[in-house]
VEXLO-615915 format. One line per 8 residues: number of its first residue (from 1); their letters; for each residue x, y, z of C-alpha. Coordinates in steps of 0.1 Angstrom, whole numbers, plus 5000, padded with zeros to 4 digits. Example, Ala and Ser with C-alpha at 12.3 -4.5 7.8 and 13.67 -1.06 7.14 Angstrom:
<rs>
1	AS	5123 4955 5078  5137 4989 5071 $
</rs>
This chain:
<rs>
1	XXXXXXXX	3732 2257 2533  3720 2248 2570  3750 2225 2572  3777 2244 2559  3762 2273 2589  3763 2247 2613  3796 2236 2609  3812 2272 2623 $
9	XXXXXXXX	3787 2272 2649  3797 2233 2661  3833 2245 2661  3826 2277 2680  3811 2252 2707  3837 2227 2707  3861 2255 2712  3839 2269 2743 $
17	XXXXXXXX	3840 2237 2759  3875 2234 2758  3882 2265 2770  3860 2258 2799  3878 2225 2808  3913 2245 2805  3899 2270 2826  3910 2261 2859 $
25	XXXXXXXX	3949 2257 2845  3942 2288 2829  3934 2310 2858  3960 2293 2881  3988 2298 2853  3980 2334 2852  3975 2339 2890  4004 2315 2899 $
33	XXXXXXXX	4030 2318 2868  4024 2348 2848  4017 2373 2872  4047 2373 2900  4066 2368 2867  4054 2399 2850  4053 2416 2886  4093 2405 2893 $
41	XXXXXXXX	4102 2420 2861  4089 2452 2867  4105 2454 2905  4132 2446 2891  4133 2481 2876  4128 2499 2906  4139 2507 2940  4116 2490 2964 $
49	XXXXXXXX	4115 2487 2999  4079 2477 3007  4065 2511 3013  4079 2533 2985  4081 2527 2945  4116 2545 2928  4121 2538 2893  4158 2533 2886 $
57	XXXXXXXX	4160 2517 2852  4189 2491 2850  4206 2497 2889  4197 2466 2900  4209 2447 2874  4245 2470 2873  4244 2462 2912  4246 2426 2907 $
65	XXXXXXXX	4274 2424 2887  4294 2440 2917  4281 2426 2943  4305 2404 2955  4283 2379 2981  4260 2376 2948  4287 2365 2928  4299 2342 2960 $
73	XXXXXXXX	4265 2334 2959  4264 2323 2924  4298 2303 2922  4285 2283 2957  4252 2273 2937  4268 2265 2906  4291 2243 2925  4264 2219 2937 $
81	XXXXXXXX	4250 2216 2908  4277 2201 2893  4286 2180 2920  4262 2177 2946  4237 2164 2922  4258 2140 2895  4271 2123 2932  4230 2118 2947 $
89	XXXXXXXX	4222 2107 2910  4253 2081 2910  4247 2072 2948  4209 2064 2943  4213 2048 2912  4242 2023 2929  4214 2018 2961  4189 2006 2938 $
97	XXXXXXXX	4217 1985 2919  4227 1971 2949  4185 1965 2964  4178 1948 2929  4210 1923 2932  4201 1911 2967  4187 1877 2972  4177 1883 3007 $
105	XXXXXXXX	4167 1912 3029  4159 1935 2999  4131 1949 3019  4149 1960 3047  4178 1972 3031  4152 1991 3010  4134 2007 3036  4166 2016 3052 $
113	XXXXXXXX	4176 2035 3024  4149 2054 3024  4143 2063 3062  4166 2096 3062  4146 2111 3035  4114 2107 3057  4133 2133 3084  4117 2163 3088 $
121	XXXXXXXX	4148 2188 3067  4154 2210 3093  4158 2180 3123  4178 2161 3098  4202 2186 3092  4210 2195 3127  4215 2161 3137  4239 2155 3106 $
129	XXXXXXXX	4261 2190 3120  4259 2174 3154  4273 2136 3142  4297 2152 3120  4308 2176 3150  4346 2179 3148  4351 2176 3185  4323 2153 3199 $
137	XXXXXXXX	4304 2140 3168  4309 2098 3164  4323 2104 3128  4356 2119 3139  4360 2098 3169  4351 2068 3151  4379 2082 3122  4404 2088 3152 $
145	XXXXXXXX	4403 2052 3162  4416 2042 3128  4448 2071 3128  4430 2093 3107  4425 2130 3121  4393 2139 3108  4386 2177 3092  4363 2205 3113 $
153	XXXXXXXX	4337 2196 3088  4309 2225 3092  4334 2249 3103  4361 2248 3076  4352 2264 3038  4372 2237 3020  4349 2212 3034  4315 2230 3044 $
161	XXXXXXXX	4301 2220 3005  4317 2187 3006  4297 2178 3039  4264 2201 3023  4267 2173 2997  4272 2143 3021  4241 2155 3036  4225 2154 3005 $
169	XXXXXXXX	4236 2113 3000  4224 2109 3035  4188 2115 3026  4191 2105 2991  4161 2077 2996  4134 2094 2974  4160 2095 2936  4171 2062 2951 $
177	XXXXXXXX	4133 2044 2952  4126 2059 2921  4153 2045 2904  4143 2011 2919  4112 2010 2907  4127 2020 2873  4150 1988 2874  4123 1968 2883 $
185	XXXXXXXX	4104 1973 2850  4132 1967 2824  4123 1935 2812  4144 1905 2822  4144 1886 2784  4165 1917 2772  4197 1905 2800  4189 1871 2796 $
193	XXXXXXXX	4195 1875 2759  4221 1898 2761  4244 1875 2787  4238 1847 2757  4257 1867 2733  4284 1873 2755  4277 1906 2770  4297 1916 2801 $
201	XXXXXXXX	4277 1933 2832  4292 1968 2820  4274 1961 2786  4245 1952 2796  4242 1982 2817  4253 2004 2796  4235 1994 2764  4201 1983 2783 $
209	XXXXXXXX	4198 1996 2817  4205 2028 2808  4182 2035 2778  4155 2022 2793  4156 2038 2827  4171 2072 2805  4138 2089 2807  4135 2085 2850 $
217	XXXXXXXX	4173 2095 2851  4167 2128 2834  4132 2132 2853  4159 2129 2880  4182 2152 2869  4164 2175 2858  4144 2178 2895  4177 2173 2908 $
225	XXXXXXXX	4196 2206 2892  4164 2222 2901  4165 2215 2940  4203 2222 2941  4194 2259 2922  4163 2267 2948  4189 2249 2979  4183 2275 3011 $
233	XXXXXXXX	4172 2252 3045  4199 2229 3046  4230 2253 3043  4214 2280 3064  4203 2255 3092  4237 2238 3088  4260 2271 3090  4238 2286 3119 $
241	XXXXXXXX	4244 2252 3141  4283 2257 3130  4286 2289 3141  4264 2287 3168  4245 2316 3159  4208 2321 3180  4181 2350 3167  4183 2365 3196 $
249	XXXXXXXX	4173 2402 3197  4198 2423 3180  4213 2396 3162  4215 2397 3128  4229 2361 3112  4248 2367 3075  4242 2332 3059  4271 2316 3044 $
257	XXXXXXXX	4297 2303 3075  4321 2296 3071  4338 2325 3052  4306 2327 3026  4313 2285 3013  4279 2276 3022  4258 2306 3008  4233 2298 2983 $
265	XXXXXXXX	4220 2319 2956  4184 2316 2972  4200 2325 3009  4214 2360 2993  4181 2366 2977  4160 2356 3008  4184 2387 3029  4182 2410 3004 $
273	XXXXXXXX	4147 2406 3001  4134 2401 3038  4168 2415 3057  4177 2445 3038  4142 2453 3021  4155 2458 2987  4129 2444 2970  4138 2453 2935 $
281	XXXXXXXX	4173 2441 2940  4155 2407 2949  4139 2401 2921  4170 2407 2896  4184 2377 2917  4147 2357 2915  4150 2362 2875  4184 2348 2875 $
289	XXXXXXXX	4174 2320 2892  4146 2315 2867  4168 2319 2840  4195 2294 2851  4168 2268 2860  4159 2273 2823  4187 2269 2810  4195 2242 2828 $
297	XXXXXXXX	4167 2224 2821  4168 2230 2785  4204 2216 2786  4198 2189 2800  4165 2179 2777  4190 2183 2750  4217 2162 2760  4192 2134 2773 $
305	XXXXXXXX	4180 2136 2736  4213 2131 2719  4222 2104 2743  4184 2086 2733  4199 2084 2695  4230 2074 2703  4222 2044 2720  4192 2037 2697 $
</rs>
């Protein structure tokens, strides 16, 4: 009878104790997740400047689908996402290609690579505006020598994302180290026995490098899609350089020069947050973001899944 008491009483501890070591999670989930979630979601239903509380039921989310920088907004986010990040995931994944084949110099190459990504963002990115500088930057008088007239790359909205994205190769050395170290550890019997029955480079690659290395590629893309959702420093730094816009008092800087290419999803929510004080309107565009980087995410778990069974 004793034991058959005991045995509620030993579970009741176990479960104590485990509740005390998930504590700490526990707290900074609810402090740092649940919360602000729960609080955005109820903003979201009001009129909220700061000072004073409205409730307006669904406005803010009627607003958004007519206002037209949020849907500029939108399209200029989505647009990196599906190619800002497939070109850094290519582009690193060729780097460490390229590091892995070398018989010599691997090191420095390597750490060569990887230098632009130790720039601070902000120093980075207004030393890539100034290089790519269509009137005194060393890219367009280097493309001048060789006949070709090169675009106003910052300053023009056909090629303002282009460039946003060539900065983002530039300083592509953190996806491309990872990738290297995920090279590194497929196991050399699995080419050696693969070039014996006849496999060409592209079928090795393709039917070994890529399943193993598959679950750092969608670690990377995943992280990847996020970064591009949450982009803000680069392509605010980058169009104020452009346009040679200061803070100076009075000024008021609208993010997205030229002609609204370079505006982010996160810039518009950061102005109608912190610039125009609507609060509630804010977090209808925070929630968005959420929900695409969820969706995204979930996506992509799923297509990295199907891919796993195809090649297995």
């Amino acid at each position: 009878m004793s034991a058959v008491l005991a045995a509620p009483r030993a579970r009741r501890r176990e479960g104590l104790r485990a509740l005390v070591w998930l504590s700490p999670w526990l707290v900074g989930f609810a402090v740092f997740f649940a919360y602000p979630l729960v609080a955005t979601v109820y903003f979201s239903f009001h009129r909220y400047d700061l000072f004073t509380l409205e409730f307006i039921g669904l406005d803010n989310y009627r607003y958004l689908l007519t206002d037209e920088r949020a849907l500029i907004s939108i399209g200029n986010t989505l647009w990196l996402v599906a190619f800002m990040v497939p070109a850094q995931l290519l582009f690193s994944l060729g780097l460490a290609q390229l590091v892995t084949r070398l018989k010599a110099g691997a090191g420095f190459f390597r750490t060569v690579f990887y230098l632009p990504s130790l720039i601070p963002t902000v120093a980075g990115t207004v030393s890539f505006v100034f290089l790519l500088n269509p009137a005194t930057g060393p890219v367009n008088q280097f493309l001048e020598l060789v006949g070709i007239t090169g675009p106003d790359w910052f300053g023009d909205s056909d090629w303002s994302k282009p460039s946003l994205t060539l900065l983002g190769l530039w300083g592509a050395g953190n996806t491309m180290v990872i990738f290297l170290a995920a090279l590194l550890d497929v196991p050399k019997h699995l080419y050696e026995a693969a070039a014996l029955d006849g496999a060409g480079a592209w079928r090795q690659f393709r039917s070994i490098t890529l399943p193993t290395i598959s679950p750092v590629l969608m670690f990377s893309a995943v992280t990847g899609v996020i970064y591009a959702l949450q982009y803000f420093t680069q392509a605010m730094i980058a169009a104020r350089v452009a346009s040679g816009s200061t803070d100076s008092p009075g000024s008021a800087f609208v993010p997205g020069y030229p002609e609204m290419s370079t505006l982010t999803l996160p810039q518009w929510l950061f102005h109608a947050g912190f610039r125009d004080y609507s609060m509630g309107y804010a977090c209808v565009l925070a929630l968005l973001l959420f929900a695409a980087s969820m969706a995204f995410t979930l996506i992509l778990l799923r297509r990295f899944r199907a891919f796993d069974r195809e090649v297995s």
